[in-house]
N, C-alpha and C positions, 0 to 999 in steps of 0.2 A: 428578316433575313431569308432569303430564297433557300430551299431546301435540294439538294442534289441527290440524284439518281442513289447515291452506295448509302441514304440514311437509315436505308431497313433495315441495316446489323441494328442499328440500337433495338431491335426486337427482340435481340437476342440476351440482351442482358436479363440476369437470373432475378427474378423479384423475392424482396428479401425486407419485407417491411417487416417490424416489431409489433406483436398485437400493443393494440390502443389500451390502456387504460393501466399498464404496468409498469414498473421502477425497472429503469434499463442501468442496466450493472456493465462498465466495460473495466475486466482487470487485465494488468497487463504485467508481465513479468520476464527477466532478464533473462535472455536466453545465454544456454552454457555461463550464466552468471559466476561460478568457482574459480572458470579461468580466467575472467576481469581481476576478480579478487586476488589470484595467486601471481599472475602478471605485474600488476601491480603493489604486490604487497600491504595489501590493509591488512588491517591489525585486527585480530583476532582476542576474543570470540565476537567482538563487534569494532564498525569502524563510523565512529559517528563524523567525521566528516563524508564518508561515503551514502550513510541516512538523510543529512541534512544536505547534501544534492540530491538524494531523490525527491525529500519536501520541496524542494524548489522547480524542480521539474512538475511538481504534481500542482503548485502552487501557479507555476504559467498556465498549464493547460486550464485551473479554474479562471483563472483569469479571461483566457479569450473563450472556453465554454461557455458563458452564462446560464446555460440550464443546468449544469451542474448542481447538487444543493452542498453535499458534501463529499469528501471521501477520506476513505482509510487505509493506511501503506505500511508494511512490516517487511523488514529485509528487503528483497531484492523485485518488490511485487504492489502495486498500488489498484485499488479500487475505487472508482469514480463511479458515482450514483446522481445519477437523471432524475428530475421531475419527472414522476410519471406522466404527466400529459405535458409532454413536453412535443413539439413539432419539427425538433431540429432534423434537416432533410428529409423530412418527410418521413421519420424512423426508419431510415435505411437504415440498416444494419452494417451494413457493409463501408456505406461514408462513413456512421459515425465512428467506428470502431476504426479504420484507416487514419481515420483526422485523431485523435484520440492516439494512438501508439505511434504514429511520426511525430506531433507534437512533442511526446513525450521524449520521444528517443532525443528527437534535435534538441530539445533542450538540457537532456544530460548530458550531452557532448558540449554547448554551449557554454553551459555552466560550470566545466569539469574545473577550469584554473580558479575560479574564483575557491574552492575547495581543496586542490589539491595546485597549490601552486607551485612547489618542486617538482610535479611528475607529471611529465607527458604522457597525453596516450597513447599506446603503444600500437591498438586497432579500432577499427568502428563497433563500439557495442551496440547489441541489438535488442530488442523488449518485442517480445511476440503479444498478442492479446485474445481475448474473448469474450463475448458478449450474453450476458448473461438477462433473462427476462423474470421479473420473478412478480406474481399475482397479487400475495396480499404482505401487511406490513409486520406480521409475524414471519413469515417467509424471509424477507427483510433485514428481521435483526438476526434468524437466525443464521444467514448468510454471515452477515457481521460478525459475531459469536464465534463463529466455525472458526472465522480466517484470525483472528483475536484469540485465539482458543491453539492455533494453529501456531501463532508468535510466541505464547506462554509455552509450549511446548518444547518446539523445536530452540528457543533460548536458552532456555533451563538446560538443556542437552548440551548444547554447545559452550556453555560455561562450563558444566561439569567438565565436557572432554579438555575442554586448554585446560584447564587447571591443573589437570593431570600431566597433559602436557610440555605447558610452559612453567610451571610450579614444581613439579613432582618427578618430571623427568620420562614420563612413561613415553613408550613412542605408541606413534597414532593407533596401531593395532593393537595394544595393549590397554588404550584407554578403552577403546570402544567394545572392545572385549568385557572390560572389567562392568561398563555402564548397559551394554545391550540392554537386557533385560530385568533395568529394574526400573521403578516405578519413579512417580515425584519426589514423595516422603524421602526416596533411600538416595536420591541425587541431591538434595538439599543436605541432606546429614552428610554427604558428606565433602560438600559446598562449605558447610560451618565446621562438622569434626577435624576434619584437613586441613581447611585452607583458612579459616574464621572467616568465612564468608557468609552473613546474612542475606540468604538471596529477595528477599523483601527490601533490601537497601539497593538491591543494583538499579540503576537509572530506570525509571519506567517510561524511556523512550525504547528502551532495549526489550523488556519486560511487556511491555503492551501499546508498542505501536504508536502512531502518527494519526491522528484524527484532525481533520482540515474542515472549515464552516465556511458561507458564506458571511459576513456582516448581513445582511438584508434577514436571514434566520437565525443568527445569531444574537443581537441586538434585543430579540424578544426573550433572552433565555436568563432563568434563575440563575443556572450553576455558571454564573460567571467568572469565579477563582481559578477554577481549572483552565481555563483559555485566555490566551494573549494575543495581543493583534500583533503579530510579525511585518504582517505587509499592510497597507491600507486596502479594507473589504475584506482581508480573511484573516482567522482565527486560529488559530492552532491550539491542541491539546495534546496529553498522553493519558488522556482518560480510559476508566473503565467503560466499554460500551457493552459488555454482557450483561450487564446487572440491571437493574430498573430503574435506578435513580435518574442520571441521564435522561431518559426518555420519560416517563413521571411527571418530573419535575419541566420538563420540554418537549409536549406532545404536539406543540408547532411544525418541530422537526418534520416530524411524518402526517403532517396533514390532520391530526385529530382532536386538536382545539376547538 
């Protein structure tokens, strides 16, 4: 193709490769995501039809990704993890993470009826993202761990506060008041003292998250009870992924077989 006079802008683009030999992390998360949720009224303290469209969202993008290996998604936020020598665009940065949160987005919007077949959407939601580099496979899990660590957290809270709530009658400044400042131990007591809620029973999709596999790395894995093939070629789980068993028992996962 002949080249014309104005191609010397493309000199101006910002170079923005990924160093080589790293697990490229791109998470992406809803933005202003409270007002989708209050807009549309899900249901509190969790809306598992609104989780299992994000699993679906996050289950296209592995689909046309293929260097994807796995990824992990709690609430309103999903992380997709790259083969580290993966080539895709040349480790732009900038395409993969572009390609990577349009995908995503178009397909929560895509997929909104098959989930929520009563309710229209009301505006376009948006999933901002970031791209994350990380060196070695400790580094790795403890990304993993934080964001999983991050879901035990902030659920445990949010069950407390409805409960108080929707249960008890408190209004919203009253619960968060009463919960601020206490710990796990003292939100569990009184999860079970109040409400007989065993928070060890509540769904551990809520509890710990959405962990996604490919088949081609899954296939080789012990812990096959915890994962179910949903779609053909990926796996799903609500496993533990902080702990060592997981990874131990499937050091495939991360290259160290």
């Amino acid at each position: 193709m002949a080249k014309s006079m104005y191609e010397y802008v493309k000199t101006f683009e910002i170079p923005d490769v990924i160093c080589p030999n790293t697990w490229i992390i791109v998470r992406i998360d809803g933005k202003t995501f409270h007002k989708l949720v209050d807009v549309h009224k899900f249901k509190k303290p969790n809306d598992e039809r609104g989780l299992n469209l994000m699993n679906k969202a996050a289950k296209t993008v592995l689909k046309e990704l293929h260097d994807i290996i796995f990824a992990y998604g709690q609430s309103d936020e999903f992380s997709f993890i790259f083969d580290r020598n993966t080539k895709l665009y040349n480790r732009r940065q900038s395409k993969i993470l572009t390609n990577v949160c349009s995908l995503f987005t178009s397909s929560f919007v895509f997929f909104w009826k098959n989930y929520f077949p009563d309710d229209d959407l009301q505006y376009p939601p948006s999933f901002d993202g970031r791209v994350i580099s990380i060196p070695t496979n400790k580094n790795l899990r403890d990304y993993l761990s934080w964001r999983q660590t991050d879901c035990h957290i902030n659920n445990l809270y949010n069950t407390t506060f409805w409960a108080l709530v929707q249960q008890k009658g408190s209004t919203p400044k009253e619960a968060e008041e009463r919960i601020r400042d206490t710990v796990s131990a003292e939100k569990n007591e009184i999860l079970f003292s109040e409400f007989n809620i065993n928070y060890n029973n509540v769904e551990q999709q809520f509890r710990k998250g959405t962990f996604i596999i490919r088949n081609k790395v899954h296939k080789q894995m012990v812990t096959l009870d915890d994962f179910i093939e949903e779609e053909k070629g990926l796996y799903i789980s609500f496993c533990d992924i902080i702990g060592n068993k997981l990874w131990k028992q499937n050091p495939h996962i991360l290259g160290e077989d």
